[in-house]
C-alpha positions in Angstrom: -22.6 -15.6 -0.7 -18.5 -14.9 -1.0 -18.1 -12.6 -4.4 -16.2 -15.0 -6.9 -15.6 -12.0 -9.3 -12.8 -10.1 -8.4 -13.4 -6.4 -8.2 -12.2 -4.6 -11.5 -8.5 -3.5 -11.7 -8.4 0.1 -13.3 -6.2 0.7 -16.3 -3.2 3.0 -16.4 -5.2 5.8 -17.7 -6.8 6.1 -14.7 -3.4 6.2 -12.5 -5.1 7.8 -9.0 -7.8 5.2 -8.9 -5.0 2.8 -10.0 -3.5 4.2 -6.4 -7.0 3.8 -4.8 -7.1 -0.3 -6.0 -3.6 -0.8 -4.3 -5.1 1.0 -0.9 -7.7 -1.4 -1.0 -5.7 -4.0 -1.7 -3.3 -3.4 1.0 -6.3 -2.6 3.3 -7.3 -6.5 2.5 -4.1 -7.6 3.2 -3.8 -6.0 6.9 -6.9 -7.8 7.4 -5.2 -11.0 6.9 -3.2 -10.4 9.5 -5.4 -10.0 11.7 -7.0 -12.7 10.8 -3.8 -14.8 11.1 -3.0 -13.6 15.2 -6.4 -15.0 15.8 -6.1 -18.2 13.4 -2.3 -19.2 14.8 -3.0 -19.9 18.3 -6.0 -22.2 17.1 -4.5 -24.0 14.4 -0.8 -23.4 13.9 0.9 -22.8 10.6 -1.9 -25.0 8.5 -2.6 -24.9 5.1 -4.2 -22.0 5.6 -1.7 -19.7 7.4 1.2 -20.5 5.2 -0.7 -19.4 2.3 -2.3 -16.0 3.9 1.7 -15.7 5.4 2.8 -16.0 1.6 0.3 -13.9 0.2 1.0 -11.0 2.7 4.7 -11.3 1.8 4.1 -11.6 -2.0 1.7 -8.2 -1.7 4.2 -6.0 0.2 7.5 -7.4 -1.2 6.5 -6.4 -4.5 3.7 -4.4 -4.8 3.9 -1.9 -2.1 7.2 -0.8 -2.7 5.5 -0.1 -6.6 3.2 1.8 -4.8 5.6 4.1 -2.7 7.4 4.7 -5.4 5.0 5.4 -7.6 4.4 8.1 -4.9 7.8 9.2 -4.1 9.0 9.3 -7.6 6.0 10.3 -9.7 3.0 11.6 -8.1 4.4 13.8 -5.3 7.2 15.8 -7.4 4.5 16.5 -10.1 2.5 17.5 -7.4 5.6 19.9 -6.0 5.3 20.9 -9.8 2.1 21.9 -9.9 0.2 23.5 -7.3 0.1 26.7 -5.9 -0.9 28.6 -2.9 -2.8 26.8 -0.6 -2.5 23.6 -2.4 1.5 23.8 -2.2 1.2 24.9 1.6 -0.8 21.8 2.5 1.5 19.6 -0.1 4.4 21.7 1.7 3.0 20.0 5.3 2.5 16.9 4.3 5.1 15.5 2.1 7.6 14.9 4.7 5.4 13.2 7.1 3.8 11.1 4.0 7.9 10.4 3.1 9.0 9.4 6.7 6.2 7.5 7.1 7.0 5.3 4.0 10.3 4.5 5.8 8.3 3.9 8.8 6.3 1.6 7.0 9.4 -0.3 5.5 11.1 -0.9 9.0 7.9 -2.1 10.5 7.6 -4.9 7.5 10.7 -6.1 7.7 9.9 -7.5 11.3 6.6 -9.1 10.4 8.3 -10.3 6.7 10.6 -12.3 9.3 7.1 -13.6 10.9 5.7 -14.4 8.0 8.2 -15.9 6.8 8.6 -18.3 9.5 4.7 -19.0 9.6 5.0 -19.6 5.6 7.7 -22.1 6.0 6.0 -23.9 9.2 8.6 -23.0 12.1 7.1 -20.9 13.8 3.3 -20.1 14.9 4.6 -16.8 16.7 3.0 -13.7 14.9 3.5 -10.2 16.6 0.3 -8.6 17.6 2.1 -5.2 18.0 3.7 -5.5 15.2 0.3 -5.7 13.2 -1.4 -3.3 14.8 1.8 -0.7 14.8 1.9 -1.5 10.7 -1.8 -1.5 10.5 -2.4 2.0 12.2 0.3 3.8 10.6 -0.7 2.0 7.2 -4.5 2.9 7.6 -3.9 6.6 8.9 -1.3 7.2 6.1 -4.1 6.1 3.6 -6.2 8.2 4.8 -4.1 10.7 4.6 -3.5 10.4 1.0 -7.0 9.7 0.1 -8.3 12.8 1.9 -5.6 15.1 0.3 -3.5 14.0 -2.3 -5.4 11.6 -4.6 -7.9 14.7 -4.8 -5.0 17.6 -5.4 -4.0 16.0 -7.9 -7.4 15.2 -9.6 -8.4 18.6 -9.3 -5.1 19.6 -10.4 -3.8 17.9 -12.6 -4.0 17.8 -16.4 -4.8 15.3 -19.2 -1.6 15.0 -20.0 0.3 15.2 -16.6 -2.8 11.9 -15.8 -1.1 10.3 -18.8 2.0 10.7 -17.9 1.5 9.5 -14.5 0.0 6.4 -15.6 2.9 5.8 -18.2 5.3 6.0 -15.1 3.5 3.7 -13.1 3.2 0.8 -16.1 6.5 1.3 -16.8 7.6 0.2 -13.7 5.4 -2.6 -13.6 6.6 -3.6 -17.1 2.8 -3.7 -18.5 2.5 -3.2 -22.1 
């Protein structure tokens, strides 16, 4: 039986499993896409592919970027911040690869927004399959990535207060109370 009860969205005080949820979310919403290259050949932009084209759209037109810069503009300097020796070597190796491959990321939407798009409004049925897997890779490796190293550097590292302030960022820019 499908699970009616959405999983549970952690609060703001908990801002790197906040950054875990949207992972997972974004890991469900590469999965649409797949799902939609096999569903458009079969049944055209239905019902069901303009919404899933819609809700793909809505997720990384609005959410994702949140998520990078929560990243960008938050996490990674207080990282740069705080840690030391081997921590700020591996921080030191990774940040510009974790940075280029947010741009990465970007160019590669744009193409498949213009897909979606055109599947959301019914005028086209044409959905890149490189394009998805291109996104999907770099998008699941990138995860990865961040979930092997950063999201526990800065667990480990990080203080009570720095957690707080995190969190306080990452509201704000969401405008939650």
């Amino acid at each position: 039986m499908k699970n009616l009860l959405p999983d549970p969205v952690p609060g703001f005080d908990q801002p790197i499993a906040v950054l875990k949820h949207c992972h997972d979310r974004i890991r469900k919403q590469l999965n649409t896409l797949h799902k939609l290259l096999t569903h458009l050949p079969v049944s055209g932009t239905d019902l069901d592919a303009k919404q899933a084209a819609n809700a793909v759209m809505k997720y990384f037109n609005q959410a994702a970027g949140n998520h990078h810069a929560d990243e960008e503009q938050d996490l990674l300097p207080m990282l740069q911040a705080t840690a030391r020796g081997d921590d700020a070597a591996l921080l030191h190796a990774l940040l510009p690869d974790i940075l280029r491959e947010h741009g990465e990321m970007e160019a590669l939407w744009q193409a498949l927004d213009r897909q979606l798009h055109e599947i959301a409004s019914g005028t086209s049925a044409q959905l890149s399959a490189d394009d998805v897997a291109r996104f999907s890779a770099l998008y699941l490796a990138h995860m990865k990535k961040e979930e092997s190293h950063i999201a526990p550097m800065a667990k480990r590292l990080f203080s009570d207060a720095q957690m707080a302030q995190l969190g306080d960022a990452m509201r704000a820019r969401r405008n939650v109370q």
